[in-house]
C-alpha positions in Angstrom: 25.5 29.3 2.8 23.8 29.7 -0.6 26.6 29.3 -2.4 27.2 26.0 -0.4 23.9 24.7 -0.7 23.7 25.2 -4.4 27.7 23.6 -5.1 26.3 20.7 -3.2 23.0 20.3 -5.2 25.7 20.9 -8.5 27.1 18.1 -7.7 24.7 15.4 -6.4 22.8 16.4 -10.0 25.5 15.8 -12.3 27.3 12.7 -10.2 23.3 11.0 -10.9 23.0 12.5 -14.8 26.0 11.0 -15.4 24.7 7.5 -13.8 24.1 5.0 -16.5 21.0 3.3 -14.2 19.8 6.6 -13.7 20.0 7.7 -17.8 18.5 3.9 -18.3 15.5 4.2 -16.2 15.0 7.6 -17.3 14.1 6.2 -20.5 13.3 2.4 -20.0 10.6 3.4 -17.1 7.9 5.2 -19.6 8.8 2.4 -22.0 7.7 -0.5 -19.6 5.1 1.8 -18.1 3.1 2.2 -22.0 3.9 -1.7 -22.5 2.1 -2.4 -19.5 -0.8 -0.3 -20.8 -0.7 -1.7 -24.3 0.3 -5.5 -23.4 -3.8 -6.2 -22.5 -5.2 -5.1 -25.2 -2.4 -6.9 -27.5 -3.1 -10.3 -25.8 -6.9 -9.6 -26.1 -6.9 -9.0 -29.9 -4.8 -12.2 -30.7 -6.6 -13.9 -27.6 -9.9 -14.4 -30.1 -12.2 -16.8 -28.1 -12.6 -20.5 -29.7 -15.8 -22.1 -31.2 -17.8 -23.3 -28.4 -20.4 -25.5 -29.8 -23.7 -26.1 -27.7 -26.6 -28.5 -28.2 -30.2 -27.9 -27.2 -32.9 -29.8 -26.4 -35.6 -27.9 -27.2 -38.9 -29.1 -26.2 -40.2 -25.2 -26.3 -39.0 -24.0 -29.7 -36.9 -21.6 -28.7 -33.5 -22.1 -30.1 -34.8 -20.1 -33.1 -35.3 -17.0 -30.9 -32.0 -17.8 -29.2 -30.2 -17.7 -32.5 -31.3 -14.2 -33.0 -30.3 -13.3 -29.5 -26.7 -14.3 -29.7 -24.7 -12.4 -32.8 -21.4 -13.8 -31.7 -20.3 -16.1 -34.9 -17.9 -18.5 -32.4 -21.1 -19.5 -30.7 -22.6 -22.0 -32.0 -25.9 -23.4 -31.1 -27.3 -27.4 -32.4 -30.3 -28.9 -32.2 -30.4 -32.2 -30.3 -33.3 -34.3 -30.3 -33.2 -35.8 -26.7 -30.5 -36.1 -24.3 -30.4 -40.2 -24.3 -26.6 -40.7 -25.5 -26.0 -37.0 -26.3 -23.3 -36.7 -23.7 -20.9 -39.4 -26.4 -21.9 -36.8 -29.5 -20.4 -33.8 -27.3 -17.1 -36.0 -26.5 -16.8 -36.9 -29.9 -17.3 -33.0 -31.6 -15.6 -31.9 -28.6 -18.0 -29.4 -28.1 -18.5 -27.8 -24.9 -21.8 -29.6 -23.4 -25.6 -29.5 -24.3 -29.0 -27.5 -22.3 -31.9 -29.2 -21.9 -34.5 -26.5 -21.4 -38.2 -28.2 -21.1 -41.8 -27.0 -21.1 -41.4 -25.7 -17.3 -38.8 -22.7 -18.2 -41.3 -20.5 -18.7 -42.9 -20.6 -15.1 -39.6 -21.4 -13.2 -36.8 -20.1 -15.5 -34.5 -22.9 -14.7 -32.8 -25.7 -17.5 -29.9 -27.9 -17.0 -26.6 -27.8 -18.6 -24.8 -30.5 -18.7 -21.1 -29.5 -19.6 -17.9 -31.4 -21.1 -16.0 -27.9 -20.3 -16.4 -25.0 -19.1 -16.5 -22.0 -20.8 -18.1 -19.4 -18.9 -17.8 -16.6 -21.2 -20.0 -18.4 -23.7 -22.5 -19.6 -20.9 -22.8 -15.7 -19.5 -24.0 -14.5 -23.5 -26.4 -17.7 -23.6 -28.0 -16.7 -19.7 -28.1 -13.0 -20.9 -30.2 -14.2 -24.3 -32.4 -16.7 -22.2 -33.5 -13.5 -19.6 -34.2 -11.5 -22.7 -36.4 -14.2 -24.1 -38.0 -15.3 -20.8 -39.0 -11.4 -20.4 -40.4 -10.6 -24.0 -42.6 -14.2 -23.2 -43.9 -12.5 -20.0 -44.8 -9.9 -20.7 -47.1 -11.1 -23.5 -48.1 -13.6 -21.3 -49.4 -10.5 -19.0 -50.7 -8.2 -22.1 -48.2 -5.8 -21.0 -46.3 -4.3 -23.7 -43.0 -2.9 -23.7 -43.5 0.5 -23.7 -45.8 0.6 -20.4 -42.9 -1.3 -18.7 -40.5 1.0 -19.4 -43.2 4.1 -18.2 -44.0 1.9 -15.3 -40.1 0.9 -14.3 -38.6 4.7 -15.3 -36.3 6.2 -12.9 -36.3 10.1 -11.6 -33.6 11.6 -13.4 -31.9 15.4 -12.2 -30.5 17.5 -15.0 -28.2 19.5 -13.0 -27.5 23.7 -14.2 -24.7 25.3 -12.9 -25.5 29.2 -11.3 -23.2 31.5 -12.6 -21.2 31.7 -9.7 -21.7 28.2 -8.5 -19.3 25.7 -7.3 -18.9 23.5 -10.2 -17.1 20.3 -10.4 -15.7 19.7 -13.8 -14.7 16.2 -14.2 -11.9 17.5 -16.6 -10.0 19.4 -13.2 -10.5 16.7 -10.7 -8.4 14.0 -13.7 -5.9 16.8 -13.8 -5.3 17.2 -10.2 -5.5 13.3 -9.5 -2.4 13.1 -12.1 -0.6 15.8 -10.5 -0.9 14.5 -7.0 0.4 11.3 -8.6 3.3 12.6 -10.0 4.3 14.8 -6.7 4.1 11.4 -4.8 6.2 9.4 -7.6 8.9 12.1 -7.0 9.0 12.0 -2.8 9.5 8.3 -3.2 11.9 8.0 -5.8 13.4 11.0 -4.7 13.4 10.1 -1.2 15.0 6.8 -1.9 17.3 8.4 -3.6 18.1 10.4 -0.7 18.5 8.1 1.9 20.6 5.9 -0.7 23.4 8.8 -1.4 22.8 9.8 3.1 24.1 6.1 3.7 26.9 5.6 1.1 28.6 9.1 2.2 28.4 8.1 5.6 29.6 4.4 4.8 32.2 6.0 2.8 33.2 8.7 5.6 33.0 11.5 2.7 30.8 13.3 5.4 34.1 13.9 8.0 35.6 15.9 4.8 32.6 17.2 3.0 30.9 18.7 6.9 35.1 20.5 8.1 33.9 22.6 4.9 30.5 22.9 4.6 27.8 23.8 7.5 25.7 20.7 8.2 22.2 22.9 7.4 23.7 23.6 3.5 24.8 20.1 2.6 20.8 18.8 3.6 19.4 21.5 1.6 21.8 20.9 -1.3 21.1 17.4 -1.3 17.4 18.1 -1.2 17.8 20.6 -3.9 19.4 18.4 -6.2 17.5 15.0 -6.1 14.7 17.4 -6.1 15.7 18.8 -9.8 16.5 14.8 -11.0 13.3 14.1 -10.0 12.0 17.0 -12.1 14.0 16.2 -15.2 12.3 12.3 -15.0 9.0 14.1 -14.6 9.4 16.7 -17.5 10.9 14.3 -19.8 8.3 12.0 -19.3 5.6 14.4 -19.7 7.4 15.6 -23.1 7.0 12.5 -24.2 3.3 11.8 -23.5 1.4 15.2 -23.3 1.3 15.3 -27.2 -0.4 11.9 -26.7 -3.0 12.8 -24.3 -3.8 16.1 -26.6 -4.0 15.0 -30.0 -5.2 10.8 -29.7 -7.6 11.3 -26.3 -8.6 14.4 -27.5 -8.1 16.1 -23.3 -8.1 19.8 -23.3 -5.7 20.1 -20.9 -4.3 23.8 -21.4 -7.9 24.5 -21.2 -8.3 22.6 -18.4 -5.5 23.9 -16.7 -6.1 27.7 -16.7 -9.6 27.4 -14.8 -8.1 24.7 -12.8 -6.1 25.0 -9.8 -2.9 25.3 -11.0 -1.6 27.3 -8.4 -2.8 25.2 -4.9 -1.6 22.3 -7.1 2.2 23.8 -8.0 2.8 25.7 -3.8 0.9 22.5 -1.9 2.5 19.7 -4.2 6.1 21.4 -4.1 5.6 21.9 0.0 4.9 18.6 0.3 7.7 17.2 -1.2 10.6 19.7 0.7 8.6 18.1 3.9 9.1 14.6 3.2 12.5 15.1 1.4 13.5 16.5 4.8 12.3 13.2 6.9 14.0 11.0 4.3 17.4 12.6 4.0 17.6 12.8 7.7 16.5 8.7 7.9 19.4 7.8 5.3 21.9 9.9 8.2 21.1 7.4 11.2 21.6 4.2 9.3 24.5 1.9 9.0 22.8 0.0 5.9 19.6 -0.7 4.6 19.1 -3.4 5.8 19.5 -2.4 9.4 17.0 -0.3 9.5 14.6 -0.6 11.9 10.9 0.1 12.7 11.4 4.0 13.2 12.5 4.4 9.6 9.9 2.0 8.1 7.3 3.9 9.8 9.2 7.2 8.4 8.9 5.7 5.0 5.0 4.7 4.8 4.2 8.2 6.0 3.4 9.7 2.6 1.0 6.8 2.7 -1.2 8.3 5.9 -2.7 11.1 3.6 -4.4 8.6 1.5 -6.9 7.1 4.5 -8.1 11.0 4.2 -8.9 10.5 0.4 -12.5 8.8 0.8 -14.0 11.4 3.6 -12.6 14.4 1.1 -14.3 12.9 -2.1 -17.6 12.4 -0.6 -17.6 15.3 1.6 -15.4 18.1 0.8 -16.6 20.4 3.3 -16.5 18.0 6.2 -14.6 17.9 9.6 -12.0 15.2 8.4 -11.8 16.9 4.8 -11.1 20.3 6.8 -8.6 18.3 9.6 -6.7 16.2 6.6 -5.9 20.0 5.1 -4.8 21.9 7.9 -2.3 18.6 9.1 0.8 18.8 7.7 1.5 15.3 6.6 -1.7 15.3 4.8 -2.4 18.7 3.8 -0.5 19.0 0.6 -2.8 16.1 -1.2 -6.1 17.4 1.2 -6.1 20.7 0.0 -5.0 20.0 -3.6 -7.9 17.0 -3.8 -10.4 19.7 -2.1 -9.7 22.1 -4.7 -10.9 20.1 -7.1 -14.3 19.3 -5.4 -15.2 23.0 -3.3 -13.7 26.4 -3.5 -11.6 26.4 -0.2 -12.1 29.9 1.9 -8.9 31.8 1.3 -8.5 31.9 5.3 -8.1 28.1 4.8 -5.6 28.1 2.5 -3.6 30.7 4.1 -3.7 28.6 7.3 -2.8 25.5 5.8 0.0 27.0 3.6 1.4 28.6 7.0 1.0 25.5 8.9 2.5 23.5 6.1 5.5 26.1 5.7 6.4 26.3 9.5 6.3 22.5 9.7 8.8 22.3 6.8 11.2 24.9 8.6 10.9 22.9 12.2 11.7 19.5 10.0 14.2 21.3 8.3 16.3 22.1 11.3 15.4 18.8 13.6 16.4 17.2 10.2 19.8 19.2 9.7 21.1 18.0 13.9 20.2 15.0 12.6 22.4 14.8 9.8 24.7 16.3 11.5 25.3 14.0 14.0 24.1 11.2 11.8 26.6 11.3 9.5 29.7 11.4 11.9 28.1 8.3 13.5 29.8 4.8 12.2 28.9 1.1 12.4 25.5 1.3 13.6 22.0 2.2 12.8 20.6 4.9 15.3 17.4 4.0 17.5 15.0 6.1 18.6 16.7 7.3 22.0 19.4 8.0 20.0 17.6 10.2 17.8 16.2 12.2 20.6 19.3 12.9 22.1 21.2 14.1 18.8 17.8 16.6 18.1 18.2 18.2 21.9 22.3 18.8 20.7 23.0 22.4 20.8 24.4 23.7 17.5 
């Protein structure tokens, strides 16, 4: 049976390594994934904002002091004398309006701007300068100086010391973890898809009637599980070849350092669990369907389930320790990010753990043999996609 089960996971690994889409995305995914990341930055450097040219009418003296407020050299600030026939000056210089700001902005902190275009990046630096000035004028205006404000307005800050045998969050594990969890859930979707994709085409193709006179129904699931699980691996390895150099030596993350007091090992049993659970559910949704596209709510619910873990990921950030938090880790569709998340935050009881791993690994053997009748029948089944009734019937089968 082991023999079986690693012949079939042989060969769905090499028939996809020697894909050309799969080689292509292998590489062209991290490609488009750093031009995504870079492609912002690049439009904002040659994205340099234009001149925007203001006049003021000043009837307060204070586009002097404004002036020394704003340091951006695109902005550029003009006196006006009054605002009769300013509006034609600002058509003519293009610029993007004028601010009339009179003897009353002291006491009620309002002026008019009357614009040509908007630019409201400009008008957010000008508003910024014009709160700075109008609270330096008050507070002379009061006799209060600077420094007793700040006294008066100073916030209550904690300096927080760890105990020696304190549980410590270090911002440094919870990145780490957050990544991993991200990577373990790229892998039971692509993987998954994967799955269901290679499921349909055998059975479309009747392969299954040869490959199943052969080979128990049980090995050819596992195999198939086995090998998408180890393409998924290579994509994940190669890409984190390629950027873990990165991450050390530009960002400057200590992340072997990071890793040994982190919690490597929840991380590597939960994350791994999780994904032979849903690997299980997907390969035994590609077995009952005629073609994609015929698939009906059942197997769209089936596919969004990785999904239901995440409505846990608020309550287990804010409170660790909490009912939900504790719920969300012993539940096996969630527990595999609930307990890896958690670890990050508290230091889980070792009874919970325990529980949780047994939970999670007797829920993977039940879905592992539901799955495999599934399959089984699944696969000898042609021209339609199984419902629900259907389903139930070929899990009560008899091997």
């Amino acid at each position: 049976m082991k023999s079986d089960t690693l012949k079939i996971a042989r060969w769905e690994l090499l028939r996809y390594l020697g894909n050309k889409q799969y080689l292509i995305s292998l590489i062209v995914t991290p490609v488009l994934m750093v031009l995504l990341m870079a492609i912002p930055s690049v439009l904002s450097y040659f994205d340099k904002p234009k001149e925007a040219t203001f006049y003021i009418v000043d009837e307060i003296s204070i586009l002097p002091m404004l002036r020394e407020e704003i340091p951006q050299s695109h902005i550029k600030l003009k006196q006006a004398g009054n605002s009769f026939e300013l509006a034609q000056t600002v058509y003519d210089e293009k610029a993007v309006g004028y601010l009339v700001i009179d003897s009353t902005f002291w006491q009620n902190a309002e002026l008019e701007f009357h614009y040509n275009k908007l630019n409201p990046d400009a008008l957010a630096i000008i508003r910024s300068a014009l709160n700075r000035i109008l609270g330096n004028h008050r507070l002379q205006e009061t006799g209060i100086a600077r420094e007793d404000l700040t006294l008066l307005t100073q916030e209550a800050e904690i300096r927080q010391f760890a105990l020696q045998n304190a549980e410590s969050m270090d911002k440094n594990v919870i990145t780490v973890t957050i990544i991993f969890m991200a990577v373990i859930y790229f892998m039971i979707f692509s993987s998954g898809t994967m799955l269901m994709q290679s499921a349909l085409q055998e059975r479309r193709d009747r392969m299954a009637e040869i490959v199943l006179s052969s080979i128990k129904p049980i090995s050819l699931m596992q195999g198939k599980i086995l090998g998408h699980f180890l393409l998924a691996l290579i994509q994940v390895v190669f890409w984190l070849v390629i950027s873990i150099p990165g991450i050390i030596f530009f960002l400057k993350f200590p992340l072997f350092s990071t890793l040994q007091v982190g919690n490597l090992g929840i991380m590597l049993f939960f994350g791994l669990a999780g994904y032979m659970l849903y690997s299980a559910l997907y390969v035994s949704i590609g077995a009952t369907m005629d073609d994609m596209q015929s698939a009906g709510n059942t197997q769209s619910l089936m596919m969004v389930l990785p999904m239901f873990s995440l409505l846990f990921i608020q309550s287990i950030v804010s409170n660790p320790d909490g009912m939900v938090s504790r719920f969300a880790g012993f539940f096996p569709l969630s527990s595999p990010l609930a307990i890896v998340i958690r670890s990050a935050f508290v230091k889980i009881p070792l009874w919970e753990q325990l529980l949780s791993a047994t939970i999670l690994i007797a829920s993977i053997y039940f879905v592992s043999r539901v799955a495999a009748k599934i399959f089984r029948v699944g696969m000898l089944m042609y021209g339609k996609t199984a419902n629900m009734k259907e389903i139930m019937r070929w899990i009560k089968y008899k091997n």
